[in-house]
C-alpha positions, 0 to 999 in steps of 0.5 A: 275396740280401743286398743292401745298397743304397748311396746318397747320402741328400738332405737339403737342397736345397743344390745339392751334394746335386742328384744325391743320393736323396730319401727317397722314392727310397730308400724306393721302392728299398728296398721293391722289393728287399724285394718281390724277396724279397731281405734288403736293408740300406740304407747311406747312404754321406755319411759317412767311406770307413772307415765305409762299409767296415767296414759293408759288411764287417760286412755282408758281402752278396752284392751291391751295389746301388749309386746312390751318387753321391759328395760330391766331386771328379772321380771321385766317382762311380767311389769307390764302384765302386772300393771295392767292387772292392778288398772283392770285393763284386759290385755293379750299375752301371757299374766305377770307370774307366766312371763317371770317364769319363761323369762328364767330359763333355768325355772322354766327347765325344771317345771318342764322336766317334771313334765318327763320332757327332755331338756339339756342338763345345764346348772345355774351360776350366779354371782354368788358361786365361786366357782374356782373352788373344789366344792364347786367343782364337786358340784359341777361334776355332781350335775354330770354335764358334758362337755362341749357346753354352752354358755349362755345369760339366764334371764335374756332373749333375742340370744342376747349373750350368745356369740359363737365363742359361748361353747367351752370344751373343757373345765378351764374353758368353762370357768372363763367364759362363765366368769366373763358372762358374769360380769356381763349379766350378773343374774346368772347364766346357765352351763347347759349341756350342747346338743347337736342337731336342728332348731326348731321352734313351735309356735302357739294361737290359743283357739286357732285350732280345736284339733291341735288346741292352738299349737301350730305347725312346728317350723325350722331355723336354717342357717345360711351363707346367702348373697350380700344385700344390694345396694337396691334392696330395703331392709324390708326385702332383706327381712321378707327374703329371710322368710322365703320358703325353702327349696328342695335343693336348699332344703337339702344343702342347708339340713346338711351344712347344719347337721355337719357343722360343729356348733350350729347355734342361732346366735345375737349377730345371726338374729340380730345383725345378719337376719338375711342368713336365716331362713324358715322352713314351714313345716319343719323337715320332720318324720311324722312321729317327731312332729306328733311328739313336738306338738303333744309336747308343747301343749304339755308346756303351754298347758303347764306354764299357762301361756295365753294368746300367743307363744314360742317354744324353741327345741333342738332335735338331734340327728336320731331324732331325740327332743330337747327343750331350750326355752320357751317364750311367753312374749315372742316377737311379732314383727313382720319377718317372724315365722309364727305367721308363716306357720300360721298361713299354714290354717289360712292365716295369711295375713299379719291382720290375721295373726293380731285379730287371732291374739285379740280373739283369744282375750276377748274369749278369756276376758268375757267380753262381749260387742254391741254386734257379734263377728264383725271383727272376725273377717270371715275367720271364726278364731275361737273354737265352733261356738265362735264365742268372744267374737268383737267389734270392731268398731263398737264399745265392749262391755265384760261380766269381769271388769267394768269396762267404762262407757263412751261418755265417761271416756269423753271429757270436757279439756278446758284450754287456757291461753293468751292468743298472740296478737301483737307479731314480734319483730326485729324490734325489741319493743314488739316483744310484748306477746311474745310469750303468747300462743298464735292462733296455728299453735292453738289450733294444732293443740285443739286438734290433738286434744280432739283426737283422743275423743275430748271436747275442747272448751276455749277459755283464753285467760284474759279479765273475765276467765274467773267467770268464763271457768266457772260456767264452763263445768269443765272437767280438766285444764290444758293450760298454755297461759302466760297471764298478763302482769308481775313476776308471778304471772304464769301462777295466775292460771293454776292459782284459779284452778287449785281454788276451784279444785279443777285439775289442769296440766304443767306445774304448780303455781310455786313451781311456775312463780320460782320458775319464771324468776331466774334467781330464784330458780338458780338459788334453789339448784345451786343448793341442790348441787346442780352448778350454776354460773355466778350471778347477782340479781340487780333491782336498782342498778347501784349494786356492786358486782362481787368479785366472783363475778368479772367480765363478761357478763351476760345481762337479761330480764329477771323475770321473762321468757322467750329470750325477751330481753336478750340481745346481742349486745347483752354480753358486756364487757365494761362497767359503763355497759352493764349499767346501761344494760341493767337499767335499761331493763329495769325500765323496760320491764319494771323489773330487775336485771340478772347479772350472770357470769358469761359461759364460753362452752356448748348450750343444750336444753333438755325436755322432761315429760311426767310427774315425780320420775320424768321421762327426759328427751334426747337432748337438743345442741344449740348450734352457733354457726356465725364463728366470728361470733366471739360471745354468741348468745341464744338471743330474742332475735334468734327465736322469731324466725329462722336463722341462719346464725342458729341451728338446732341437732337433735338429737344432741351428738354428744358420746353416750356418758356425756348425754346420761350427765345431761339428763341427769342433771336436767332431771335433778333440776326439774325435782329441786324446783317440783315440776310437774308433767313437762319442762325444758331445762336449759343448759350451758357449759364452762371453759372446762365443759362442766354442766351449768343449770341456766334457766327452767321453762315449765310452760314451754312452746308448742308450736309444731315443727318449730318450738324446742320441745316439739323438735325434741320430740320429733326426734325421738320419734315423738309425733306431736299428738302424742306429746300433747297426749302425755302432757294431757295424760297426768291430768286427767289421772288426777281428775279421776283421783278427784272423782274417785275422792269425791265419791268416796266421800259421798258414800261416807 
């Protein structure tokens, strides 16, 4: 099959990334899938829904494994399930209506107490309850809670907001941590009754087992003081120690430490920051009735709430062995230390690749889809009850009686790239700059090969004379376009132009957003009046012009209409009337065109990379680091970008604190609307002697050599690879090639 593996990617240890996928966790799953035999597309989903889209359109896969949590909101979790239903794309894991249910805790009790399950009495407090009020104190005693209760966010997992300070012992006590919750997780936080006694958790593969219907063996948290990890251990090991199953003497020592201890609770530091304290016990230490009452009462649960694929339900078992629901979890995490493969090695599900391709069986099962070949993917293990029905390939296209699963060749499309190969090699001297801005032939090939990779034909179409024919005999379905074209201010227009006449779909921005974008004057007219600060400027076509007295020296002086630095030297800052001249005419000879005349900024430069269409992902931001300190009036120069420099320095991502980086992006992203641009740009900026942020200039067709060009280096530091870059380039484009098609057979039907 082609999967593409949908995820939240954790990249900090901020709290609001507690229930994303490590790296590790991502690796692992993707490696297992590989192992599966299947061709599996990793997509992290932290970005815009419309990005997201329009890859899993250009993609097009045949199912969806999905772990992606959401970033924010109540129903974050059932986002994804949501979009996937309105694409048509099978996908594993529970719908969007189970996963905002489990998600509310406090919803989630009361369907399960209709059940006559057992859950803790808690009540709902949101921001709207004033709870210093008698009547809400009547309230409170009306639910007749006892204390000690813990308090804890309503719509949160990971144990997010759970510390060993949430237990209030009295009213007062109470009052005050749920109104420090609140201000914290303003949905609600749940007051819920404590209950003593042991975490256990019950894992669920749907059809793993016709006997137990998928329910797995019930497996225990304990809580453990164990030796510091040393300096020789990787976090790997940390995480495999967490799983090592117990022994008796531990056994023994931890059930006693537990059930002795006054507030045992699996809180945010124990799962999130000291895993190496917790370890499982598979199967948990139960008397044979307890267990029998935990299974038939998670499949009561997972029948009830309609959990598919894979699930978690966690409860407390008090000392005289009562039951108590806690919560359930239609998303559980998958990675690699989690004790649902441990419970599930129990039925001879040994490995991760195990665990997935029981996940994946399980949908293919509910989807009705069916192989080419029957059981390849199965590896011997039948996962879908004695009929085997469901069982895939691997390795061959699926096709299923409920969704139209699209053919190889609708997947394959022709990927016309539209270039300018460079061959005139820039050197220190001004005057080699003519290709500049064009592509060398290691560039072309690495954007060849990436565009190959997700299974298209590349069509080489270099944008010379006779591209007007060359496009049309090409038959084409969309455009990559990295042309610079060839004369005028508006010669990066000349590419787009073409393709909107012949209504062929391509990526980057439009020819207005291209033509704006290259003249830096105009491009500064249009952010300016969008609020966005920029230097003062004047653009000079003559030379003759007067400086207005906005502007006084220094000044910096460049091209009005060039990129790559072309033009910009360093005797480009000027500090007299007699250089500015010199600079503004030696230009307009130069390049036949006029000079920008703009106010010198003395403050840090950053540029910031945006991928996607009306809501752009923004990048991390990059620092342009000058180096050489005796450097009064550095300047990010032509000379700077041949080759590397030991003046120059690249920090990406940017060591900048964490409101500065968001008024980055923000104005980035502000920029890159104002001028409309389209599926990628760089925004380049610069700051003042008081550190505010100026717009300097926009690059909406910017450099794509691997391992060299800023966008690619943002990238990478945002753990971006190159083909996935070129992936989401591509990704907007062929969405609107399908629009096109889509259109064009609606009006054929008419």
């Amino acid at each position: 099959m082609r999967i593409v593996f949908t995820h939240n990617l954790k990249r900090t240890d901020n709290e609001e990334e507690a229930e994303f996928d490590s790296p590790e966790t991502v690796q692992a799953i993707t490696k297992a899938l590989k192992d599966l035999g299947h061709d599996v597309e990793p997509l992290e989903t932290n970005g815009p829904a419309s990005l997201t889209i329009a890859r899993l359109e250009a993609l097009n896969p045949d199912m969806i494994f999905n772990t992606s949590e959401g970033r924010v909101g109540r129903f974050r979790e059932a986002f994804y399930p949501g979009i996937f239903e309105q694409l048509d794309i099978p996908f594993t894991g529970s719908d969007a209506h189970t996963c905002t249910v489990t998600l509310d805790k406090n919803l989630t009790k009361l369907i399960v107490k209709n059940l006559n399950i057992p859950t803790p009495e808690s009540i709902l407090v949101t921001t709207n309850s004033n709870i210093n009020t008698n009547d809400w104190c009547k309230q409170f005693n009306h639910f007749n809670l006892k204390f000690p209760i813990i308090i804890k966010p309503n719509f949160e997992g990971s144990s997010k907001g759970i510390t060993k300070n949430s237990i209030a012992s009295n009213l007062d006590e109470l009052k005050e941590k749920i109104n420090s919750l609140l201000s914290i997780y303003p949905d609600g936080v749940l007051a819920e009754e404590f209950i003593f006694g042991r975490d256990i958790a019950v894992p669920f593969l749907e059809g793993t087992s016709s006997k137990s219907k998928g329910i797995l063996s019930p497996f225990e948290y304990y809580f453990c003081e164990l030796p510091s990890q040393s300096p020789s251990q990787s976090p790997s090991q940390s995480q495999a120690q967490s799983q090592t199953m117990m022994t008796a003497t531990d056994l023994k020592s931890s059930l006693s430490s537990s059930l002795s201890s006054s507030f045992s609770i699996y809180d945010y530091e124990l799962k999130n920051h000291i895993p190496h304290q917790v370890k499982i016990k598979v199967p948990a230490y139960l008397d044979e009735s307890v267990t029998k009452q935990l299974i038939k009462y998670s499949s009561m649960i997972y029948k009830a709430l309609n959990i598919k694929d894979f699930g978690r339900i966690d409860f407390r078992v008090t000392p005289d062995n009562k039951i108590y629901l806690i919560e359930v979890n239609a998303l559980p995490s998958l990675g690699p230390e989690c004790g649902i493969y441990a419970a599930a090695a129990e039925i001879g599900l040994t490995e991760t690749k195990d665990v997935l391709n029981a996940i994946l069986q399980s949908a293919v099962h509910r989807y009705k889809i069916q192989s080419k070949k029957r059981g390849c993917c199965n590896n011997g293990h039948n996962h879908n009850g004695a009929n085997g029905n469901g069982s895939g390939n691997g390795n061959g296209s699926l096709k299923s009686s409920s969704t139209s699963s699209s053919s190889s060749s609708d997947k394959k499309l022709k990927i016309g790239l539209a270039y300018n190969e460079k061959r005139i090699i820039p050197d220190e001297n001004p005057n080699t700059d003519t290709e500049a801005e064009f592509d060398a032939p290691k560039t072309l090939d690495a954007v060849r090969n990436a565009i190959r990779s997700y299974g298209h034909e590349v069509i080489d179409l270099e944008a010379n004379f006779d591209f007007p024919e060359k496009i049309t005999r090409s038959g084409v379905n969309v455009i990559f376009n990295m042309a610079e074209g060839f004369r005028g201010r508006y010669r990066e227009s000349q590419v787009p132009a073409l393709m909107e006449l012949l209504y062929i779909p391509y990526t980057g921005s439009d020819p207005a957003t291209l033509a704006i974008a290259l003249d830096k004057g105009m491009a500064k007219r249009i952010v300016k009046e969008a609020g966005i600060l920029t230097p003062e400027f004047l653009v000079a076509v003559t030379g003759k012009e007067k400086l207005p007295p906005t502007l006084t020296f220094p000044l910096i002086v460049k091209p009005l209409a060039e990129g790559s630095s072309k033009g910009v030297l360093s005797t480009s800052v000027v500090h007299s009337e007699k250089e500015l001249r010199n600079n503004i005419n030696a230009i307009i000879s130069r390049y036949g065109q006029g000079a920008l005349i703009e106010e010198y900024l003395p403050g840090r430069e950053f540029t910031v990379a945006l991928l996607g269409e009306k809501r752009p992902k923004t990048l991390p931001p990059m620092e342009i680091l000058f180096k050489n300190k005796s450097t009064e009036f550095p300047v990010y120069s032509y000379q700077h970008k041949l080759n590397a420099c030991s003046e120059i320095a690249y920090q990406t991502p940017a060591k900048v604190d964490e409101k500065f980086r968001q008024k980055l992006e923000s104005v980035a992203r502000k920029a890159f609307m104002a001028l409309g641009c389209r599926d990628v740009a760089r925004i380049d900026l610069r700051l003042d002697a008081q550190s505010r942020i100026h717009f300097i200039e926009c690059n909406p067709l910017p450099g794509l050599t691997p391992g060299w060009s800023d966008l690619c280096l943002i990238a990478e530091s945002y753990g971006m690879d190159y083909r996935t870059l070129i992936g989401e380039i591509l990704a907007p484009a062929i969405r609107r090639f399908k629009e096109k098609k889509k259109l064009l057979m609606q009006n054929q039907s008419c």
